[in-house]
C-alpha positions in Angstrom: -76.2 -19.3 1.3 -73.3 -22.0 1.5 -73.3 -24.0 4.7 -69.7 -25.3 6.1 -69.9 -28.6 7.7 -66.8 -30.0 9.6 -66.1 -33.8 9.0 -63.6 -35.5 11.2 -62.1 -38.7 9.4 -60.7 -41.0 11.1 -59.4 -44.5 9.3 -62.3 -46.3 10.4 -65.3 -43.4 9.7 -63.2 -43.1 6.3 -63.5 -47.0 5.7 -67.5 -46.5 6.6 -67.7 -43.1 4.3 -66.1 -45.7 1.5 -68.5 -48.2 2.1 -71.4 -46.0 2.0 -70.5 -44.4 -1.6 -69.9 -47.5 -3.2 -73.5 -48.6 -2.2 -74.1 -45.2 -4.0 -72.4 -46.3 -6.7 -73.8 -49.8 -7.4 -77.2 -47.9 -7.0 -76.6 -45.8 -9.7 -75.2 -48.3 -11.7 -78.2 -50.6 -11.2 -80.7 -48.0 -11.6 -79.3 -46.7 -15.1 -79.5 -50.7 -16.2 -83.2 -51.2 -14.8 -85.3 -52.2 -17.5 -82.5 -52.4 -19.8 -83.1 -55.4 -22.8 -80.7 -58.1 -21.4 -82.3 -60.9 -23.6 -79.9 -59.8 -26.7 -76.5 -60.2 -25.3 -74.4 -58.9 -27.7 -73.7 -55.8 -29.1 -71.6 -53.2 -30.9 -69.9 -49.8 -29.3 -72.9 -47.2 -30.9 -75.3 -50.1 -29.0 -73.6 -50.0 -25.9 -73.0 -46.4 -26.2 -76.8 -45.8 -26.2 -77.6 -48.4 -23.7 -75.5 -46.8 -21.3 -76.2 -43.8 -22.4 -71.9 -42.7 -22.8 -70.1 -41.8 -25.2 -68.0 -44.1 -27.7 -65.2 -42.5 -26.0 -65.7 -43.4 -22.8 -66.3 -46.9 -24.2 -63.2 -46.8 -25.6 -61.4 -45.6 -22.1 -63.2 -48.2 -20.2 -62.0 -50.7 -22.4 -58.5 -50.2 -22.1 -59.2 -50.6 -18.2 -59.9 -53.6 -18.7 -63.9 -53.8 -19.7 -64.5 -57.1 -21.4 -65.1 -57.3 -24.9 -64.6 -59.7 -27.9 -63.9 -59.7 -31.7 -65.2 -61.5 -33.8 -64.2 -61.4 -38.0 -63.2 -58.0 -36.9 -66.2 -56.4 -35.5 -65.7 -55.2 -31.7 -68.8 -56.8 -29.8 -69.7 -56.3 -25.8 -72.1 -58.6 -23.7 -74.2 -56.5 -22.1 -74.6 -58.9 -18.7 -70.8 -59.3 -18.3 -70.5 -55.8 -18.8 -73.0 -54.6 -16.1 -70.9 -56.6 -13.7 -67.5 -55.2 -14.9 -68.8 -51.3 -14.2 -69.7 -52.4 -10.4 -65.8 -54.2 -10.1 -64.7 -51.0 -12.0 -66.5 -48.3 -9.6 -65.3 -50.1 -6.2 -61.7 -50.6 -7.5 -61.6 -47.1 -8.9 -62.5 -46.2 -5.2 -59.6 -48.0 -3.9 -57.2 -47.1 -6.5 -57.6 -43.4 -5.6 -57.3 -43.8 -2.0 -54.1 -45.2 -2.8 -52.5 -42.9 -4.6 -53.9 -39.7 -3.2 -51.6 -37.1 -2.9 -51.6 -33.1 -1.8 -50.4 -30.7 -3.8 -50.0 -27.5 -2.8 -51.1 -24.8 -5.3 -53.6 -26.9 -7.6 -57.1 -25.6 -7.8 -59.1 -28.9 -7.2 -57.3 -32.2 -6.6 -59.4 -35.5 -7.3 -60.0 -37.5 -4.1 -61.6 -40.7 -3.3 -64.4 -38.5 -1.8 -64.1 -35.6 -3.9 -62.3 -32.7 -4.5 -59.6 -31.5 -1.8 -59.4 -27.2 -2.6 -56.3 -26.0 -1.3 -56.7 -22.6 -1.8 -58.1 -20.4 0.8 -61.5 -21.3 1.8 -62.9 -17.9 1.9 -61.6 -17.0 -1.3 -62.6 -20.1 -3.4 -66.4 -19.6 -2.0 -66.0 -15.5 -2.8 -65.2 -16.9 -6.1 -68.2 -18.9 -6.6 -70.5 -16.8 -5.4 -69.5 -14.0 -7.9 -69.7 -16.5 -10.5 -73.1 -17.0 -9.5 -74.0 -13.2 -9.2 -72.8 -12.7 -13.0 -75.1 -15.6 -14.2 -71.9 -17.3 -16.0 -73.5 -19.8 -17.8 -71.2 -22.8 -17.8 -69.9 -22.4 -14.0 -71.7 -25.7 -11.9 -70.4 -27.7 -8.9 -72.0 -31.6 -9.1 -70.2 -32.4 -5.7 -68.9 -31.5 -2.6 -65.8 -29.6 -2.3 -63.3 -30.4 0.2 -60.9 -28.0 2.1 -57.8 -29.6 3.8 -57.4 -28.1 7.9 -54.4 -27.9 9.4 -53.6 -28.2 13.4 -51.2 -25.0 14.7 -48.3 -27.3 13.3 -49.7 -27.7 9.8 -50.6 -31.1 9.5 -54.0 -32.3 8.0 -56.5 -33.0 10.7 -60.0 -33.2 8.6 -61.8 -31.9 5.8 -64.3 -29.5 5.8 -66.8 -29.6 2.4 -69.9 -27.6 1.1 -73.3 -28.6 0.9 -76.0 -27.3 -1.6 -78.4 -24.4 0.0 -80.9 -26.9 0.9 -78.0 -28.3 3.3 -78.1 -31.8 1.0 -74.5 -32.8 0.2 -74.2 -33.5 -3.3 -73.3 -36.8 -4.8 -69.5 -37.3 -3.6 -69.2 -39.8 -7.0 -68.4 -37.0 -9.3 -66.0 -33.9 -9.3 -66.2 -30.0 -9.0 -65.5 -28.2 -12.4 -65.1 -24.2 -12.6 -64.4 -22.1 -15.3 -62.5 -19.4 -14.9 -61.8 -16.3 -16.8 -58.2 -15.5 -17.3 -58.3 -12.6 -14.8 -60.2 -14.4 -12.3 -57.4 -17.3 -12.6 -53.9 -15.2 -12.2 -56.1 -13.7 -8.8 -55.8 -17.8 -7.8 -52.5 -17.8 -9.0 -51.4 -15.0 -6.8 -52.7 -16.1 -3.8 -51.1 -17.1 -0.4 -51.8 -20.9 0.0 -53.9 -22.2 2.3 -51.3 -25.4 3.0 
């Protein structure tokens, strides 16, 4: 069902793999703005909320990030063309920012990644997992990207990732993250298992 595909990452196929999703990225981002009314500039957070098609909350969290924005006689307004420049700066730089700071830690379900998500529990186990969730038709278990398992050499350090593709063998946009719900039973079996690093 599930096809494993080894990736070897070395700094300069990484630096390529980064280049290539933040074309991705400014794709998306153009594509959701095509045909968008540009000619009226300015507008208010339930505006901008539809033409983006977010939620005011996410507004508000892009905002303190640094989105521009102005007020005038106390009325929060956002120009739309600055603001479809600032969400291509915003993508790229979040990019960076998480290759930065990415850390392992042992014992955490999913980890965010600047590819992904890095699963470092037992591969065999995590895919068990989903494909049980499958079998029992649970209704709000979906993956949107691929997941990522750390290797290790005979000496335990992190040589390359292996991640999962969709059963058509298409990997699935790396610009999102894996989300699984788990029952409370099916989360003290994670909980008790051997790590994989």
């Amino acid at each position: 069902m599930f096809e494993d595909v080894t990736l070897q990452l070395p700094k300069n196929e990484e630096k390529k793999l980064m280049a290539h999703y933040y074309q991705l990225h400014q794709e998306a981002i153009e594509e959701a703005l095509a045909g968008k009314e540009l000619w009226k500039p300015y507008i208010r957070m339930s505006g901008l909320s539809q033409w983006l098609d977010v939620s005011t909350t996410t507004i508000v969290k892009w905002q303190r990030e640094g989105m521009p924005h102005i007020v005038i006689d106390g009325v929060t307004l956002y120009d739309k063309r600055k603001i479809a420049t600032w969400l291509n700066h915003f993508e790229r730089n979040k990019i960076i920012s998480q290759e930065k700071q990415m850390k392992i830690f042992p014992g955490y379900l999913s980890i965010k990644h600047v590819f992904g998500t890095i699963i470092t529990y037992s591969k065999k186990v995590v895919l068990d997992l989903i494909q049980d969730l499958r079998d029992e038709d649970i209704q709000d278990f979906s993956y949107w990207s691929p997941l990522y398992f750390l290797e290790t050499d005979e000496l335990g350090q992190p040589v390359y990732l292996t991640y999962l593709v969709n059963e058509v063998g298409i990997p699935l946009y790396p610009d999102c993250y894996y989300y699984i719900t788990l029952t409370k039973e099916q989360e003290s079996k994670l909980e008790s298992l051997e790590l994989s690093i």
